[in-house]
CHARMM internal coordinates of N, CA and C (Angstrom, degrees):
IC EDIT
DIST 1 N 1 CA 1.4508
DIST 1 CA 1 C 1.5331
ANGL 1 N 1 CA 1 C 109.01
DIST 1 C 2 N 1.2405
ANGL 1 CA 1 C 2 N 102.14
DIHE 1 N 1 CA 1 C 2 N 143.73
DIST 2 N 2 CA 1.5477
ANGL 1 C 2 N 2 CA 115.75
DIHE 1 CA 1 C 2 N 2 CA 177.98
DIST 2 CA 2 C 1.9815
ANGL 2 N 2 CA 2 C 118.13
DIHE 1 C 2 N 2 CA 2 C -55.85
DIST 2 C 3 N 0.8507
ANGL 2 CA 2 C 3 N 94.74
DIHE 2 N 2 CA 2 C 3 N 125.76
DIST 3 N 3 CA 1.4671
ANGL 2 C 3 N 3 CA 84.59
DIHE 2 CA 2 C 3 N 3 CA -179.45
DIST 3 CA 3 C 2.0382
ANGL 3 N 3 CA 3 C 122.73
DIHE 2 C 3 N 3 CA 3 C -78.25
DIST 3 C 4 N 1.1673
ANGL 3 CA 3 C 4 N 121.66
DIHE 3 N 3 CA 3 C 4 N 99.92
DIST 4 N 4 CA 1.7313
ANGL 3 C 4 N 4 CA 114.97
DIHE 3 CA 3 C 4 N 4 CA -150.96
DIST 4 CA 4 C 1.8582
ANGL 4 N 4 CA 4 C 90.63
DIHE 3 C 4 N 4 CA 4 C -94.08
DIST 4 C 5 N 1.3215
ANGL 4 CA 4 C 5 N 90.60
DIHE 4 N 4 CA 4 C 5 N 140.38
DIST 5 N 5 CA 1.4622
ANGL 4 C 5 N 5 CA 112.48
DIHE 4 CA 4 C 5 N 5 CA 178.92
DIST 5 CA 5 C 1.7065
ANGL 5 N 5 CA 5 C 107.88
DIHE 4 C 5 N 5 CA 5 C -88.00
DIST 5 C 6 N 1.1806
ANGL 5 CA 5 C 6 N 104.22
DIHE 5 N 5 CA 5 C 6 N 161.51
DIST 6 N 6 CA 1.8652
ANGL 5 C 6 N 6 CA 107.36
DIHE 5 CA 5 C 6 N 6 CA 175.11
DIST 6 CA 6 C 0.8778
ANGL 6 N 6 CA 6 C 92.14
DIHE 5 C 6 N 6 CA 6 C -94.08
DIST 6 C 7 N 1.5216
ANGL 6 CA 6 C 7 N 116.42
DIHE 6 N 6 CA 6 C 7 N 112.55
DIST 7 N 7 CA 1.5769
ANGL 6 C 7 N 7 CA 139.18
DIHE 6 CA 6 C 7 N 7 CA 144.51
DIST 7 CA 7 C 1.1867
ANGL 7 N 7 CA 7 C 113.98
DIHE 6 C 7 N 7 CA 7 C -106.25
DIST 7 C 8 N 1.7933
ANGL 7 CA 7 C 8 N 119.86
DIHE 7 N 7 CA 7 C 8 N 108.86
DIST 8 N 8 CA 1.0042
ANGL 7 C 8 N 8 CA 119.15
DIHE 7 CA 7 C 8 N 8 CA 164.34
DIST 8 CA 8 C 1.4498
ANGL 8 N 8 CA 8 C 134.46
DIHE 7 C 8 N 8 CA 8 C -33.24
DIST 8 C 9 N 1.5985
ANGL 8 CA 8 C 9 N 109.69
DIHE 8 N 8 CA 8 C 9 N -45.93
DIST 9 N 9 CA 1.6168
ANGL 8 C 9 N 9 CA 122.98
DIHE 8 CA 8 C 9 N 9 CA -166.52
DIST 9 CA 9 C 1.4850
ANGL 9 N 9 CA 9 C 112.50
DIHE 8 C 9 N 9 CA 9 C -88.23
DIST 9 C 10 N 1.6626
ANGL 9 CA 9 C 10 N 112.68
DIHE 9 N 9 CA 9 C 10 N 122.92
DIST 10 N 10 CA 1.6089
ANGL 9 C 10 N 10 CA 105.84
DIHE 9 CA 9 C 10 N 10 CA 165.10
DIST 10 CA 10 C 1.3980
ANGL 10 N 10 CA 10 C 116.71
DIHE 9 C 10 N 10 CA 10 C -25.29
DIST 10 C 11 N 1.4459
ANGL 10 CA 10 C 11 N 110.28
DIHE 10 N 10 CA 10 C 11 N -84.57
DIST 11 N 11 CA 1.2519
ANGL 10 C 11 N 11 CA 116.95
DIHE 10 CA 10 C 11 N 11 CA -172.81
DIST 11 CA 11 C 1.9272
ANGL 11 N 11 CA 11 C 124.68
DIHE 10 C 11 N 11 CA 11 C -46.38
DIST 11 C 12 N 1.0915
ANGL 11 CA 11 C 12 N 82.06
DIHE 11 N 11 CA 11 C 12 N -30.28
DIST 12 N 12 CA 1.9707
ANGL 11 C 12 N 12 CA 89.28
DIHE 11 CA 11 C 12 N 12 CA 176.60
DIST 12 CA 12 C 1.6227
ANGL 12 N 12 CA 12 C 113.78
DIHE 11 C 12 N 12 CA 12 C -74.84
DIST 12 C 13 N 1.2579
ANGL 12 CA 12 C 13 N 107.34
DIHE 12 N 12 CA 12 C 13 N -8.53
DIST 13 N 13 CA 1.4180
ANGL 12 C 13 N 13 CA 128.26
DIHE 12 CA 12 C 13 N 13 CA -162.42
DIST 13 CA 13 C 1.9975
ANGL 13 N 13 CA 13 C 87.25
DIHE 12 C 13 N 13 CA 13 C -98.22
DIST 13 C 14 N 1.0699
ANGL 13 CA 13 C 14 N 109.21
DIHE 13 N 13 CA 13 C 14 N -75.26
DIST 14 N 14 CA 1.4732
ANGL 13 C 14 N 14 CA 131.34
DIHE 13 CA 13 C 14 N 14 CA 178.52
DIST 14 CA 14 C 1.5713
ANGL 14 N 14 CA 14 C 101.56
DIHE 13 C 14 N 14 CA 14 C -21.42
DIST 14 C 15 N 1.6749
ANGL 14 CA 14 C 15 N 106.95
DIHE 14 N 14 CA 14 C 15 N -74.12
DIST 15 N 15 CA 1.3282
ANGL 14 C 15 N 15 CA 111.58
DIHE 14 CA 14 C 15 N 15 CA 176.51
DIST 15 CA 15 C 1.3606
ANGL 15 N 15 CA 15 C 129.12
DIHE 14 C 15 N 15 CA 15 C -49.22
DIST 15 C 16 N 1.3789
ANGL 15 CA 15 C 16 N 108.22
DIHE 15 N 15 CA 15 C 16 N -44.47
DIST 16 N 16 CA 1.4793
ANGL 15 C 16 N 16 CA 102.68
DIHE 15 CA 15 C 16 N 16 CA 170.06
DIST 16 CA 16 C 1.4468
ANGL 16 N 16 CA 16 C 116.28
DIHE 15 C 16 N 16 CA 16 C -73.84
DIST 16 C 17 N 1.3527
ANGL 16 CA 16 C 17 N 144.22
DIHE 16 N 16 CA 16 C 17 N -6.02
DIST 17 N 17 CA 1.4550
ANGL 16 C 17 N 17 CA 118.51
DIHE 16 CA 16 C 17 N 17 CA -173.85
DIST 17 CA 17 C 1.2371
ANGL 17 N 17 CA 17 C 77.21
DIHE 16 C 17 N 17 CA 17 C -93.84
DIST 17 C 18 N 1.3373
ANGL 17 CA 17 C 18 N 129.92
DIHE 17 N 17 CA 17 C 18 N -51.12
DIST 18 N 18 CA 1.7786
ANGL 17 C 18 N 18 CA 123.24
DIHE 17 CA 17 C 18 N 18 CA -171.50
DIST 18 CA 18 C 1.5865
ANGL 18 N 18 CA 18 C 113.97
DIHE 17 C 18 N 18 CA 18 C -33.73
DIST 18 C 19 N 1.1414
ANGL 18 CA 18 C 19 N 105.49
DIHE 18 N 18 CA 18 C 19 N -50.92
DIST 19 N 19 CA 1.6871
ANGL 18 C 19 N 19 CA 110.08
DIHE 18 CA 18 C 19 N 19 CA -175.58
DIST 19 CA 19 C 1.5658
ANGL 19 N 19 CA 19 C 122.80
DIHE 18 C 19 N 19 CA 19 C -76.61
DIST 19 C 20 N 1.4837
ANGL 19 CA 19 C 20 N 105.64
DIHE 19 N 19 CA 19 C 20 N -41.37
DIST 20 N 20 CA 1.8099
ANGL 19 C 20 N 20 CA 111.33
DIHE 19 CA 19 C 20 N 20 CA 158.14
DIST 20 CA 20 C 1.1652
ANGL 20 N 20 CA 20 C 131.54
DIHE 19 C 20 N 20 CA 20 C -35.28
DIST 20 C 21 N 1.8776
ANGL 20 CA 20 C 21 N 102.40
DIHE 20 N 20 CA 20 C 21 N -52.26
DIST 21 N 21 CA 1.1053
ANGL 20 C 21 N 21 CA 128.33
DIHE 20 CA 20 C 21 N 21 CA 177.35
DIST 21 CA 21 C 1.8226
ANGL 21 N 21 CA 21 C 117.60
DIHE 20 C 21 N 21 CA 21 C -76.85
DIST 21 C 22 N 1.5963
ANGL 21 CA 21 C 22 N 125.78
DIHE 21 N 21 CA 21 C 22 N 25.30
DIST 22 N 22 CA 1.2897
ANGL 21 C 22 N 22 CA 122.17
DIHE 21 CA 21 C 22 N 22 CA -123.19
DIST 22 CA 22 C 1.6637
ANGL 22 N 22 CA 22 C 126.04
DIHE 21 C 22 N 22 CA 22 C -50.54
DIST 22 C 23 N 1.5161
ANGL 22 CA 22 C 23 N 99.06
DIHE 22 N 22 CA 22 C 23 N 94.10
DIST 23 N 23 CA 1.3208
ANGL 22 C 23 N 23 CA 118.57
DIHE 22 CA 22 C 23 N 23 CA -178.37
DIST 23 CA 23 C 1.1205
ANGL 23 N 23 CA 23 C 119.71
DIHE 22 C 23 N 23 CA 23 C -124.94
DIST 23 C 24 N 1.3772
ANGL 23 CA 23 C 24 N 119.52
DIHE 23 N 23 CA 23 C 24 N 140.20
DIST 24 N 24 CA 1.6793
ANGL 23 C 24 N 24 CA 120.29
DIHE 23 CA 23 C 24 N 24 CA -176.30
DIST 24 CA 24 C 1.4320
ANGL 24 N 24 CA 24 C 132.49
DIHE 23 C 24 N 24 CA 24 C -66.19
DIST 24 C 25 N 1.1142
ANGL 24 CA 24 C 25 N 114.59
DIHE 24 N 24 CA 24 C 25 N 163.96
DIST 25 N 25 CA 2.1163
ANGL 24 C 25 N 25 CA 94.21
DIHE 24 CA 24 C 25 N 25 CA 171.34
DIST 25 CA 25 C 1.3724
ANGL 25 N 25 CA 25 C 95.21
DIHE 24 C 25 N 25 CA 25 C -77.31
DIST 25 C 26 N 1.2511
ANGL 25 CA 25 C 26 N 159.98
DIHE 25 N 25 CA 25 C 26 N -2.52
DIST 26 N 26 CA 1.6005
ANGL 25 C 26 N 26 CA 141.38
DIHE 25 CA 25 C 26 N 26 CA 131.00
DIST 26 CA 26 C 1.6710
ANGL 26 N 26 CA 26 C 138.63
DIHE 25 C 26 N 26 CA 26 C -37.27
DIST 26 C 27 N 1.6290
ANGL 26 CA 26 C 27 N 78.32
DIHE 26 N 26 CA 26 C 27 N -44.03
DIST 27 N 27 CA 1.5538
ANGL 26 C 27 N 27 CA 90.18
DIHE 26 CA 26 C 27 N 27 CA 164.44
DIST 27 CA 27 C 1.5252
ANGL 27 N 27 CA 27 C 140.30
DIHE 26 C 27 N 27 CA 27 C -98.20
DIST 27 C 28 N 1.7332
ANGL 27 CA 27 C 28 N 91.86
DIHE 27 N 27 CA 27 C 28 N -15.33
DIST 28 N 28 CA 1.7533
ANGL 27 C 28 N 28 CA 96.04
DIHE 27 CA 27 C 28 N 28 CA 142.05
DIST 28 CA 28 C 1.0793
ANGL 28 N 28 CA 28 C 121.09
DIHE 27 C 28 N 28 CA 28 C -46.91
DIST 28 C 29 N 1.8171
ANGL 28 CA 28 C 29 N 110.40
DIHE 28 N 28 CA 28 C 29 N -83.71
DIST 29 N 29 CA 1.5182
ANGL 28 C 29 N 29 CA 121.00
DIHE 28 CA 28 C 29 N 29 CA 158.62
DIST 29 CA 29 C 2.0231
ANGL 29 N 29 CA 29 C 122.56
DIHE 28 C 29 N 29 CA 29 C 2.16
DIST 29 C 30 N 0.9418
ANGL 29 CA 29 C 30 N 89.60
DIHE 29 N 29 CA 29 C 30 N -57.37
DIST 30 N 30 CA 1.8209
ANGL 29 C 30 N 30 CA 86.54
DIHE 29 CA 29 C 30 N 30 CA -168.34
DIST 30 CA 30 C 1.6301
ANGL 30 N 30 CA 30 C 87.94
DIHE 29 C 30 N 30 CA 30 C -90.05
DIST 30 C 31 N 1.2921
ANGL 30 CA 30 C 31 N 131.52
DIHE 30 N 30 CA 30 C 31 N -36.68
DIST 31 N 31 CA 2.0061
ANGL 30 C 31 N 31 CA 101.16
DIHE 30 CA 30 C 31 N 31 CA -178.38
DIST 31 CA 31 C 1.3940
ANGL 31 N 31 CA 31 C 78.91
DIHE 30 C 31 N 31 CA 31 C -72.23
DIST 31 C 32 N 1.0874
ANGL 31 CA 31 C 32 N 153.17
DIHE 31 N 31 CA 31 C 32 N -113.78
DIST 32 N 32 CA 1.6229
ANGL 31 C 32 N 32 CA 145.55
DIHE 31 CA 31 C 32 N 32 CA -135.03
DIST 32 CA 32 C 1.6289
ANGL 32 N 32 CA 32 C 116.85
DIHE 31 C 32 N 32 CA 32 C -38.72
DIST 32 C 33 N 1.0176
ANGL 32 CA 32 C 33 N 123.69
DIHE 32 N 32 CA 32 C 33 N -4.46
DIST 33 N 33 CA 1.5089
ANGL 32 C 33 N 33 CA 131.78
DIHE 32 CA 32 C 33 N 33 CA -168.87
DIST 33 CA 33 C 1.0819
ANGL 33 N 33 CA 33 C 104.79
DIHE 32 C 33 N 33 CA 33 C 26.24
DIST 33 C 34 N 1.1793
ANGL 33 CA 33 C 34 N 108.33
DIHE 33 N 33 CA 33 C 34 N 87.76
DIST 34 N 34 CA 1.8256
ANGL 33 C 34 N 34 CA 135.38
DIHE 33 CA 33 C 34 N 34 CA -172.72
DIST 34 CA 34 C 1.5784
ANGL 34 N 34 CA 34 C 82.89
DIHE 33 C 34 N 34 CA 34 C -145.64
DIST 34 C 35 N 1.9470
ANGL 34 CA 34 C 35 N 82.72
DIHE 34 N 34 CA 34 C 35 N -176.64
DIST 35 N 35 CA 1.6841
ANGL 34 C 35 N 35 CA 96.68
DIHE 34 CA 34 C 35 N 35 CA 169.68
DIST 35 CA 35 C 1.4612
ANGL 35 N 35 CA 35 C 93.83
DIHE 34 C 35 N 35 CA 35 C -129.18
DIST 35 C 36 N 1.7976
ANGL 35 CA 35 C 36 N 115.83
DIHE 35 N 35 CA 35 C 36 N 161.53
DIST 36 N 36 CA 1.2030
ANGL 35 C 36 N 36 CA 126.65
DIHE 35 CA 35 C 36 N 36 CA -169.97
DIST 36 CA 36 C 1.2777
ANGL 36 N 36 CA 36 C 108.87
DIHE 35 C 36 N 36 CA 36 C -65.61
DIST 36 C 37 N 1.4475
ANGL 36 CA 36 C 37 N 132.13
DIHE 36 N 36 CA 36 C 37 N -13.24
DIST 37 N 37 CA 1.4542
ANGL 36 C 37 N 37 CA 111.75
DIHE 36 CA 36 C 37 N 37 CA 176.80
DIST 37 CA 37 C 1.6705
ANGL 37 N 37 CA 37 C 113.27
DIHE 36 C 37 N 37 CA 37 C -87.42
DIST 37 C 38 N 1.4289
ANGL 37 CA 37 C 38 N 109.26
DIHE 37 N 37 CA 37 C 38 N -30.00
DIST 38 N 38 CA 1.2237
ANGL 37 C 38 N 38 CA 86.33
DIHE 37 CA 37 C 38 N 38 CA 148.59
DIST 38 CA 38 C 1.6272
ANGL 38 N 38 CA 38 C 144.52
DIHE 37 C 38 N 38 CA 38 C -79.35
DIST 38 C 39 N 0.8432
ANGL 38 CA 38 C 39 N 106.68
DIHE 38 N 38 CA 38 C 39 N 15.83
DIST 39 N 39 CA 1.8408
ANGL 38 C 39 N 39 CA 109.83
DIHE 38 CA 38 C 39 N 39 CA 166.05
DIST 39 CA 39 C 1.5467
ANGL 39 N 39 CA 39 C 91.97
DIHE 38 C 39 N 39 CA 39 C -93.83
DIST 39 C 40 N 0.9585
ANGL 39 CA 39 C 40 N 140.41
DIHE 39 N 39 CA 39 C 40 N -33.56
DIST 40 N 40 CA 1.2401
ANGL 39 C 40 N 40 CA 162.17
DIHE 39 CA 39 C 40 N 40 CA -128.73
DIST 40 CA 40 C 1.9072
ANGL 40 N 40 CA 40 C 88.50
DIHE 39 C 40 N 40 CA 40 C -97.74
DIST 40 C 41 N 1.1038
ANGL 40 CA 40 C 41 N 122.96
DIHE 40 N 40 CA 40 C 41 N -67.03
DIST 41 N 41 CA 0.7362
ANGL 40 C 41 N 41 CA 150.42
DIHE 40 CA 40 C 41 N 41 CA 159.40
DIST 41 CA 41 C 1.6564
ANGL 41 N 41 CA 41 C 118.49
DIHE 40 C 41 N 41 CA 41 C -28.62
DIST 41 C 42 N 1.5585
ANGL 41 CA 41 C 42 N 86.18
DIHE 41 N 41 CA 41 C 42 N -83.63
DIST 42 N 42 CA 1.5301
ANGL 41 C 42 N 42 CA 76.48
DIHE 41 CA 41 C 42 N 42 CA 175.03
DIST 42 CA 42 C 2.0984
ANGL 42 N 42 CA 42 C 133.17
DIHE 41 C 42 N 42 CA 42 C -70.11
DIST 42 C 43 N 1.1528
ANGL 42 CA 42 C 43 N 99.08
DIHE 42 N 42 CA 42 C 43 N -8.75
DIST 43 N 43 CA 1.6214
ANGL 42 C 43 N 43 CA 112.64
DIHE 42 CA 42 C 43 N 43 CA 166.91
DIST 43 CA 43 C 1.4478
ANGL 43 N 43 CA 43 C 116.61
DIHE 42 C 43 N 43 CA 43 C -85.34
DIST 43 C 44 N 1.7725
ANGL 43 CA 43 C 44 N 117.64
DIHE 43 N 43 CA 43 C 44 N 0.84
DIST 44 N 44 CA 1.4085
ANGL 43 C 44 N 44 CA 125.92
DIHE 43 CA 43 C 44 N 44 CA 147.46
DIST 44 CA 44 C 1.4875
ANGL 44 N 44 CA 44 C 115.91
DIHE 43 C 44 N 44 CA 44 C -84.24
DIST 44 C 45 N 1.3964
ANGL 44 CA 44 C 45 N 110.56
DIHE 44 N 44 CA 44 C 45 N -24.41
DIST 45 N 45 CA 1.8265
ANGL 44 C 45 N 45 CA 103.35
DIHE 44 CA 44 C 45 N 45 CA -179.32
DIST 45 CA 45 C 1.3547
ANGL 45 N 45 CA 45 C 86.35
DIHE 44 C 45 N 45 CA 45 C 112.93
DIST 45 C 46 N 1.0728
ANGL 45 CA 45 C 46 N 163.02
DIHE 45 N 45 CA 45 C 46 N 51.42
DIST 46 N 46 CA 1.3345
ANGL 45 C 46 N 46 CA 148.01
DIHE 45 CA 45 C 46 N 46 CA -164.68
DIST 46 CA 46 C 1.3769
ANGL 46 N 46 CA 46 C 113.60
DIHE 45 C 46 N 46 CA 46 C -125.54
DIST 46 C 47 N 1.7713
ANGL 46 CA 46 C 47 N 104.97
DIHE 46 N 46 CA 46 C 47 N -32.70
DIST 47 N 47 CA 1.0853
ANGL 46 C 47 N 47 CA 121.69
DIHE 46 CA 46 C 47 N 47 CA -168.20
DIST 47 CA 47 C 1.6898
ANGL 47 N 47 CA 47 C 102.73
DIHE 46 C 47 N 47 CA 47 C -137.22
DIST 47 C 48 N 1.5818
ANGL 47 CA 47 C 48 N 101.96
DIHE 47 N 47 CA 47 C 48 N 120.87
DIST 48 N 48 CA 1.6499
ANGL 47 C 48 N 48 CA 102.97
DIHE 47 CA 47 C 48 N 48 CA -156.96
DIST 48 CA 48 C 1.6785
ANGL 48 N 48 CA 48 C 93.97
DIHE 47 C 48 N 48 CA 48 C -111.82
DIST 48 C 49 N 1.6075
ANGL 48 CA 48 C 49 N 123.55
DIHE 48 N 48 CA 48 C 49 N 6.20
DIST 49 N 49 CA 1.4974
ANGL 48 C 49 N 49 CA 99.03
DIHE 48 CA 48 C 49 N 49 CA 160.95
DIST 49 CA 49 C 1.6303
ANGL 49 N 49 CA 49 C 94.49
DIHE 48 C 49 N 49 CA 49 C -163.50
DIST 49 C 50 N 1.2796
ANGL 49 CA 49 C 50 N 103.93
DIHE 49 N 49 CA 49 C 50 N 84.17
DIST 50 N 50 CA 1.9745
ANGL 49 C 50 N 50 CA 123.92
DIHE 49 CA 49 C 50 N 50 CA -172.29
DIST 50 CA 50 C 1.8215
ANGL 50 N 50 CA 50 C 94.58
DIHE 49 C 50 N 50 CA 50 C -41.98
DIST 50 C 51 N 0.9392
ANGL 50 CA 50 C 51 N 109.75
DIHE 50 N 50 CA 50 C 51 N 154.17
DIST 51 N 51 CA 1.6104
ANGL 50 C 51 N 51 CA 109.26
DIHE 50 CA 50 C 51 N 51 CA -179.92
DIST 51 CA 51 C 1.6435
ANGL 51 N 51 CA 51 C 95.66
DIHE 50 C 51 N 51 CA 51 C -87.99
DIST 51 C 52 N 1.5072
ANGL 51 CA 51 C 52 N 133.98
DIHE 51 N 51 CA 51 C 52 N -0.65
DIST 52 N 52 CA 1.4613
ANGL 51 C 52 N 52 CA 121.72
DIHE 51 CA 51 C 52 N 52 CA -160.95
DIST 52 CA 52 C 0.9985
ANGL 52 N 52 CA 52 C 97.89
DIHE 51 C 52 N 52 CA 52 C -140.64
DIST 52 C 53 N 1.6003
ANGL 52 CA 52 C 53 N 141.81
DIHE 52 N 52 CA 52 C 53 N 58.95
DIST 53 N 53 CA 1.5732
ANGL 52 C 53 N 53 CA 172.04
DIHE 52 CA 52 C 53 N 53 CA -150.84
DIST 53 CA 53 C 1.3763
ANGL 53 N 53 CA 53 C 85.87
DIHE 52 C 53 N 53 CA 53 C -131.36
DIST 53 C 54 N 1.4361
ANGL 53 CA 53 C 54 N 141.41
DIHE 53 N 53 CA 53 C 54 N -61.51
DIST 54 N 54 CA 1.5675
ANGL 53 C 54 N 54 CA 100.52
DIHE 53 CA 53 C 54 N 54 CA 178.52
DIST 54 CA 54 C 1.5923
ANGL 54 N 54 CA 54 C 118.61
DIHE 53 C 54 N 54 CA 54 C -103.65
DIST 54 C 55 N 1.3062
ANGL 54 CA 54 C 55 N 99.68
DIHE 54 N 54 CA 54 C 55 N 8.86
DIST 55 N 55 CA 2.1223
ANGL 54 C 55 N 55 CA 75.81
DIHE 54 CA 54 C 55 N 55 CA 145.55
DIST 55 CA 55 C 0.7694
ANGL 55 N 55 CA 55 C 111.86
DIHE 54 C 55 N 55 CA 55 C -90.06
DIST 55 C 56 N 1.1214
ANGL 55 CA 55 C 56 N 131.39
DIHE 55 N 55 CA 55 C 56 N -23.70
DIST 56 N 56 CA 1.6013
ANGL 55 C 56 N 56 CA 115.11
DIHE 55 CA 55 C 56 N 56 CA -175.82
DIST 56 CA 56 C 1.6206
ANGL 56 N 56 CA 56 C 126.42
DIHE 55 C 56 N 56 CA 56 C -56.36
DIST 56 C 57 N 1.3410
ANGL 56 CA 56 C 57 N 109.28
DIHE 56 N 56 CA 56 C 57 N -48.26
DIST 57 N 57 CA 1.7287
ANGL 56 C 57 N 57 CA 141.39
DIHE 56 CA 56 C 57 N 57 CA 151.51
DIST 57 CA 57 C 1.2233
ANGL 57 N 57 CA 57 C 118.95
DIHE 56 C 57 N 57 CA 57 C -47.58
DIST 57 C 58 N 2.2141
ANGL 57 CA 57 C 58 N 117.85
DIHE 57 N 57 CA 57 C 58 N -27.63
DIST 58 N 58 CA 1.5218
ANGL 57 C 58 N 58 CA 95.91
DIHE 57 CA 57 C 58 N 58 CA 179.67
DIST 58 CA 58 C 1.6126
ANGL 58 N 58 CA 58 C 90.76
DIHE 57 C 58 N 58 CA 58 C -92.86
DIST 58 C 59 N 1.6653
ANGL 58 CA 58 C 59 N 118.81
DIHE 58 N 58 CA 58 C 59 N -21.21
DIST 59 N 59 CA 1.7134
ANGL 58 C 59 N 59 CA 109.83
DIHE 58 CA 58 C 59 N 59 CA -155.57
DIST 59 CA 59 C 1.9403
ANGL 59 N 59 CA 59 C 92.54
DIHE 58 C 59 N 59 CA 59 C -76.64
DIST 59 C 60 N 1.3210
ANGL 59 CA 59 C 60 N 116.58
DIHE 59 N 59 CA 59 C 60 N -44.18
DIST 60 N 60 CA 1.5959
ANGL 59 C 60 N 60 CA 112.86
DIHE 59 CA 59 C 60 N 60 CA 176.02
DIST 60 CA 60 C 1.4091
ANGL 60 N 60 CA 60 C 133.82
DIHE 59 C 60 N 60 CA 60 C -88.88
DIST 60 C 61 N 1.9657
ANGL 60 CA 60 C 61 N 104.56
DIHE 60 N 60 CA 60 C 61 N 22.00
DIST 61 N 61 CA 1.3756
ANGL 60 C 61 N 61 CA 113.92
DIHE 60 CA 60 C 61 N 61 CA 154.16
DIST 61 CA 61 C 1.7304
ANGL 61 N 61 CA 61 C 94.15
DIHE 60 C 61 N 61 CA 61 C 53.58
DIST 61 C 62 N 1.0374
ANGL 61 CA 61 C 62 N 126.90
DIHE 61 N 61 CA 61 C 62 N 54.22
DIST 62 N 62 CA 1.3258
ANGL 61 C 62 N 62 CA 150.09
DIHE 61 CA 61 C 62 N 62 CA 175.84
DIST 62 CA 62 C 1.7349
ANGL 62 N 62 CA 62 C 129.14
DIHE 61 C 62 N 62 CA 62 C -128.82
DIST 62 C 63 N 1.3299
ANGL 62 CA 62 C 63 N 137.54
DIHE 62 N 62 CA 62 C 63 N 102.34
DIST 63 N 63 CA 1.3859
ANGL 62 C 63 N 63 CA 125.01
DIHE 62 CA 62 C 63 N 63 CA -145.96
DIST 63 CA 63 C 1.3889
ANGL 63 N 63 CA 63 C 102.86
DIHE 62 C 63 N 63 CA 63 C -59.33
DIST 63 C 64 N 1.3873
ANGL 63 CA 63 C 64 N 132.89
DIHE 63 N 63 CA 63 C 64 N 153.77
DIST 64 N 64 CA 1.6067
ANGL 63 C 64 N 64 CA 149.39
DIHE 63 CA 63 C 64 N 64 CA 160.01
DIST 64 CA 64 C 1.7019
ANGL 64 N 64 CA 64 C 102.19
DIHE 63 C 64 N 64 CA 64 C -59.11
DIST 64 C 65 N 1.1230
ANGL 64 CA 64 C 65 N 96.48
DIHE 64 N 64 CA 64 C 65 N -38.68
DIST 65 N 65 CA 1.7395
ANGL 64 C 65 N 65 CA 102.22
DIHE 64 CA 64 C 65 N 65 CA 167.19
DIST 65 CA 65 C 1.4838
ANGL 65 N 65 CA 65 C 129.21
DIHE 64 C 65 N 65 CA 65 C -39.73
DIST 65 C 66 N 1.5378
ANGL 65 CA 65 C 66 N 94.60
DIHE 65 N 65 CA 65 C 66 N -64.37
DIST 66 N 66 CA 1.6698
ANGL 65 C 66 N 66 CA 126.16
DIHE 65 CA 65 C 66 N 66 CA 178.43
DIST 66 CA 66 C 1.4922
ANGL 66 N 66 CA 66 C 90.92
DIHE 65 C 66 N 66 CA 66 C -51.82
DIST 66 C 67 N 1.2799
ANGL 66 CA 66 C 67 N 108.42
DIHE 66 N 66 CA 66 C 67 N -84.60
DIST 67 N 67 CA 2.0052
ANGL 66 C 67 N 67 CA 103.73
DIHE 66 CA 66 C 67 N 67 CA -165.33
DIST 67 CA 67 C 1.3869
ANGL 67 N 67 CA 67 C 111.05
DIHE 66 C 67 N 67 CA 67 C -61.16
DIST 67 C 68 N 1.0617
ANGL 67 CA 67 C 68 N 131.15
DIHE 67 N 67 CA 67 C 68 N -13.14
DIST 68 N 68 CA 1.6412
ANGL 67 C 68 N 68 CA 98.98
DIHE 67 CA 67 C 68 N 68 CA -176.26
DIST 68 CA 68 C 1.9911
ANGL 68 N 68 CA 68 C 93.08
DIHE 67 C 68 N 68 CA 68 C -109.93
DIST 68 C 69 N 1.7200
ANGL 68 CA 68 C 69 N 120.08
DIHE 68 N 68 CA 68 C 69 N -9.86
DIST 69 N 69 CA 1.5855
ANGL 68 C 69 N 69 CA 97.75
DIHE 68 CA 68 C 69 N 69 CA 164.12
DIST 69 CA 69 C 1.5611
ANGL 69 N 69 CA 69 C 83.99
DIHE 68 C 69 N 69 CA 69 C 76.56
DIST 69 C 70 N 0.9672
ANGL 69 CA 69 C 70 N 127.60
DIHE 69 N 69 CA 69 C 70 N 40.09
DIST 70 N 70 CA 1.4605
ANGL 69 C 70 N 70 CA 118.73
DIHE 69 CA 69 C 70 N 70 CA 164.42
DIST 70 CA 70 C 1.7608
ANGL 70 N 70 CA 70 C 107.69
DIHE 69 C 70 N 70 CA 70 C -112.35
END
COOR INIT
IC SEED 1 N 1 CA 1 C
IC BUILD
């Protein structure tokens, strides 16, 4: 398992599992069945609670904990 750092910020959070994991905001996009501007989006700060925070966490085996900082 990936080791996740304390990042205060959604979006700073977003980018890094995206990039660890090295996957695009396209290929976020399709495991979340979203579209890339919204990933896009939310790795600007735009969007402070994505409706697809836990697929994202169950498809990259990543806690629901970790991304939403709860």
């Amino acid at each position: 398992m990936v080791t996740l750092k304390n990042i205060p910020e959604l979006a700073e959070r977003l980018k890094y599992i995206r990039k660890i994991n090295g996957l695009s905001q396209i290929d976020v996009a399709r495991i979340c069945e979203t579209t890339q501007q919204a990933i896009q989006q939310a790795e600007a700060g735009k969007a402070k609670s994505p409706r697809y925070l836990h697929k994202l966490s169950l498809s990259l085996d990543i806690p629901y904990e970790w991304l939403t900082m709860n």
